[in-house]
C-alpha positions in Angstrom: 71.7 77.5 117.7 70.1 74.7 115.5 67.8 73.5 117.9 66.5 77.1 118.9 66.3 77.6 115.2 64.3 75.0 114.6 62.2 76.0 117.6 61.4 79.7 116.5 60.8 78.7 113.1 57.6 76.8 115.1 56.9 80.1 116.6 57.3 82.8 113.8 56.7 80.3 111.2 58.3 82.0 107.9 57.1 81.5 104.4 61.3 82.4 103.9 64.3 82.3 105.9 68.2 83.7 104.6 71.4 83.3 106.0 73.2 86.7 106.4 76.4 86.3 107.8 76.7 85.4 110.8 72.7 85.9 111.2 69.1 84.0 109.7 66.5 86.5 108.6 63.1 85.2 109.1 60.0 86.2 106.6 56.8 85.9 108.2 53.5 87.2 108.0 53.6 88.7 110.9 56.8 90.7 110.2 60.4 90.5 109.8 62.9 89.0 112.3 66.7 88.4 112.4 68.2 85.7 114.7 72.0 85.6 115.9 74.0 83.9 118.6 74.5 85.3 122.1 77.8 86.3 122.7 79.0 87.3 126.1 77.8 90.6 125.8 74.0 90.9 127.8 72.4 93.1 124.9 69.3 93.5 126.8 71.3 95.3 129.7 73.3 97.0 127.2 70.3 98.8 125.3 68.6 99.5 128.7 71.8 101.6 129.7 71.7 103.3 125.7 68.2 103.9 126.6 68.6 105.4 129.8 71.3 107.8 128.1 68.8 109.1 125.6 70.5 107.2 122.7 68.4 104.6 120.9 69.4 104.0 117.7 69.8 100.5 117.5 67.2 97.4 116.1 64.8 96.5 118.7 65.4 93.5 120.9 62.3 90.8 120.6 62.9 88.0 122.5 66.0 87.4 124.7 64.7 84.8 126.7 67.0 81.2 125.2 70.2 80.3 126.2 72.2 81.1 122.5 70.1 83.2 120.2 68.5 87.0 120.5 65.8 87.8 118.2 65.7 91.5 116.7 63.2 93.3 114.4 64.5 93.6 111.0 65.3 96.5 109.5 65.2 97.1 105.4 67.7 99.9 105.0 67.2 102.6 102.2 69.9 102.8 99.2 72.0 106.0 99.6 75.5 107.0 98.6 78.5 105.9 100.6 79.5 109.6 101.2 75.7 110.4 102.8 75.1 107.4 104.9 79.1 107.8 106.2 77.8 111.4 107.2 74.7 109.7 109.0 76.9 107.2 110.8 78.8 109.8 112.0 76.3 111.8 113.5 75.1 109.1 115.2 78.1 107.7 116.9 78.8 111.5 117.7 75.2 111.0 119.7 76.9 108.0 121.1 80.5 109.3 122.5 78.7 112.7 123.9 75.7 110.3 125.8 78.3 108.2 127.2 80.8 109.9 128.3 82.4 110.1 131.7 86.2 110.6 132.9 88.2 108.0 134.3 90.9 108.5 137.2 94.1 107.1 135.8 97.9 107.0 136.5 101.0 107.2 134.9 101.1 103.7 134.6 97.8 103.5 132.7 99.2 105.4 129.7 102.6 104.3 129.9 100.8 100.8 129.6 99.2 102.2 125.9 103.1 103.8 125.0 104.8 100.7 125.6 102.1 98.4 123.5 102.3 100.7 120.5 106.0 101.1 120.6 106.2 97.6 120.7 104.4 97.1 117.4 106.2 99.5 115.7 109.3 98.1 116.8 108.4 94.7 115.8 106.9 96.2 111.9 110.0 97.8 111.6 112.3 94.9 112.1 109.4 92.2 109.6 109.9 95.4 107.0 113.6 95.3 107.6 113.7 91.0 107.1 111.7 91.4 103.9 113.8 94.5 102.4 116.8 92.2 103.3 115.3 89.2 101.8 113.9 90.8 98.8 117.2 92.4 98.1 118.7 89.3 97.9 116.8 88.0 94.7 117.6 87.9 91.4 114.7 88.4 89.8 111.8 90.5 92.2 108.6 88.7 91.6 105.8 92.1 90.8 104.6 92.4 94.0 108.1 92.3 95.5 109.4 95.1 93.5 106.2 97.1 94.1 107.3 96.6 97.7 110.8 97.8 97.4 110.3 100.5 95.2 108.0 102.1 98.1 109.4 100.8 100.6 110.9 104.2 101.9 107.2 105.3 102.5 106.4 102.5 104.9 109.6 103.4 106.9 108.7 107.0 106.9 105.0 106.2 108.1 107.1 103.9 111.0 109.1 107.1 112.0 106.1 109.1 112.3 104.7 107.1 114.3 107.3 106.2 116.3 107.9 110.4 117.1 104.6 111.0 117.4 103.9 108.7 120.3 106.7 109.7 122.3 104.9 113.4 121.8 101.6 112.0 122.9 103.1 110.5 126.3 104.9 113.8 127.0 101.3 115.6 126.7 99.5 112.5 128.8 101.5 111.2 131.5 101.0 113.7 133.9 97.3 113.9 133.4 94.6 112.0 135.8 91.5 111.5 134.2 90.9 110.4 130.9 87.7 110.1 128.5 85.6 107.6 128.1 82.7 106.4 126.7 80.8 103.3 125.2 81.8 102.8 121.9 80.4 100.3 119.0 84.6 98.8 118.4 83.0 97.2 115.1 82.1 100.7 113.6 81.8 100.4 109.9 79.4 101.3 106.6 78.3 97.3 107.0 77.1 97.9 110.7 74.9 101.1 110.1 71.4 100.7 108.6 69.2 103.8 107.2 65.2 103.5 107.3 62.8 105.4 109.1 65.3 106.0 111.5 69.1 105.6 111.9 70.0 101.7 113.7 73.8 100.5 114.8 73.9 97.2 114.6 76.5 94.6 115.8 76.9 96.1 119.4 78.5 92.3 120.6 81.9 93.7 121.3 81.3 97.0 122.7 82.9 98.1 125.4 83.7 101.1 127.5 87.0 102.7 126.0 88.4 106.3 124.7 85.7 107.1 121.7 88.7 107.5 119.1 88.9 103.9 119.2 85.6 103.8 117.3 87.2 106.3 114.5 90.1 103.9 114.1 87.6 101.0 113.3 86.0 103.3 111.2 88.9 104.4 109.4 90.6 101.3 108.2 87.3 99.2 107.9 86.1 102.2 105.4 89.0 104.8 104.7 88.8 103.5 100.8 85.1 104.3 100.1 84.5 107.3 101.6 86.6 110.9 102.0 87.3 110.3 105.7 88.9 114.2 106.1 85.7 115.6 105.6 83.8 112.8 107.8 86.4 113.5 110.5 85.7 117.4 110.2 82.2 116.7 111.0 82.8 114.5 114.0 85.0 117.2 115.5 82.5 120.0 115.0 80.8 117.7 117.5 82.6 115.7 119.8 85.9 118.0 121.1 88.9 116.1 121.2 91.8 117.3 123.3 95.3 117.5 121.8 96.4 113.6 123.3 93.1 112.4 121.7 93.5 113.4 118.0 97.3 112.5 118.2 96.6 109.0 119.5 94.0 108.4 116.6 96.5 109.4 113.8 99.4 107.4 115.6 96.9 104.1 115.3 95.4 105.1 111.8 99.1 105.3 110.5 100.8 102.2 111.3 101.4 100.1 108.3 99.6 96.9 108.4 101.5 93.8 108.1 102.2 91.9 105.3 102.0 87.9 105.2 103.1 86.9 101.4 101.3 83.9 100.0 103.2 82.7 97.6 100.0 83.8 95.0 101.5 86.3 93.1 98.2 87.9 91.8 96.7 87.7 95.6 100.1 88.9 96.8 100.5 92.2 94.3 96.9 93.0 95.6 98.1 92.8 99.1 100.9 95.3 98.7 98.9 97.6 96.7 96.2 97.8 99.1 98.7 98.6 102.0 100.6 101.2 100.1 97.2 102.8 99.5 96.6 103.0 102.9 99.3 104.4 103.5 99.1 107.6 100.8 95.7 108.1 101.8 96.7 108.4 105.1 99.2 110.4 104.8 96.2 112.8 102.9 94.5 112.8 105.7 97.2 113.4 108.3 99.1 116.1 106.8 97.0 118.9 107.2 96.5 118.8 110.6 100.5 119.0 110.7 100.7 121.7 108.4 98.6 123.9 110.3 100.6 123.5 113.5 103.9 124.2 111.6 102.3 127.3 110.9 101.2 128.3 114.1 
């Protein structure tokens, strides 16, 4: 990348150049430019399928033409509140899912393949939750995060059984089916990756890929679920995009499986840790439980 750097900086010549994360924004006087490395992903053959589909909100593509950099237009997004630009974001991926969207032949197999990777994770979280309750039980004196940990430790195996009953429901509704839903999804989906101007842009499309569209909630969800009421952004996506039964049970399955924990050994970095899982777990829950409710009272 340092010698095409070098190279374009010949070309656009900036009077100011920033590093933005994995990306260099170029300042010149004859516009604005951002420059990141190629990934496997062909983004020129990627927005010429978007474009075909009628969907076109992403940054235009300059110059594709070296080996390991793109150059895109750069976009100056407009400040807006979390809550509005979550409701934006979700409109657009809407756009996305519905443009996209075909249905796959499948088998048995296919979804038994999906059943046995969850259940494996939530059989292997249940037995690292088990080895720390053991282990934690065993001390003398808890550090603070470990006692936060034990003390709510019953809502982490409760989230595990849910899961764990839930999925077994979901194969019972899927494994006699034969096609499944698809469509190109973003798999990066987050507040960071959406820009607001004079139009609405996705950005970071490097590891899409073709895949059931809840997938792209799921990123959403856990990249986000803290700075934004999620219920109401996932109300709006339904009023859009119709999931089936399977669908919507398979996106509260993944959304509720505690992450993992790795202890440092910090004990300010590790009470943060188990605070910000048990969060995600209670505001999970928030979210789920309604859409239970109203079955058990059907």
């Amino acid at each position: 990348m340092n010698k095409s750097l070098e190279v374009l900086k010949k070309i656009y010549k900036p009077y100011r150049y920033t590093i933005l994360g994995k990306a260099m924004v170029l300042n010149t006087t004859s516009g604005d430019f951002v420059i990141k490395e190629k990934r496997e992903k062909d983004i020129k053959e990627l927005y010429l399928y978007l474009t075909s589909r009628n969907f076109t909100s992403f940054p235009k593509l300059v110059d594709d033409s070296r080996s390991d950099v793109n150059v895109y237009e750069y976009i100056e997004g407009v400040s807006m509140p979390e809550e509005q630009k979550a409701f934006d974001l979700i409109d657009v991926i809407s756009a996305l899912h519905n443009k996209t969207t075909y249905y796959k032949t499948v088998t048995e197999d296919d979804f038994k393949a999906i059943y046995d990777q969850i259940k494996s994770n939530i059989l292997y979280l249940e037995n690292d939750y088990n080895r720390l309750y053991d282990e934690i039980k065993k001390e003398t004196f808890m550090s603070p995060s470990h006692y936060s940990l034990i003390r709510n430790i019953y809502k982490v195996f409760a989230a595990l059984d849910f899961t764990n009953h839930e999925l077994d429901n979901w194969f019972s509704l899927v494994k006699e089916q034969t096609k499944k839903r698809v469509s190109l999804i973003h798999n990066k989906l987050s507040l960071e990756h959406f820009i607001k101007s004079d139009g609405d842009y996705l950005i970071s499309w490097d590891e899409s890929r073709t895949d059931t569209p809840i997938m792209d909630l799921v990123r959403f969800y856990q990249n986000d679920y803290f700075n934004i009421h999620f219920s109401v952004i996932f109300s709006r996506y339904l009023e859009k995009v119709n999931l089936s039964e399977d669908e919507k049970k398979l996106f509260f399955i993944l959304i509720s499986l505690p992450k993992k924990l790795e202890f440092s050994g910090f004990e300010f970095n590790d009470c943060i840790m188990v605070r910000e899982m048990l969060d995600y777990i209670f505001i999970t829950e928030e979210l789920v439980r309604p859409y239970y409710t109203v079955q058990e009272k059907n």
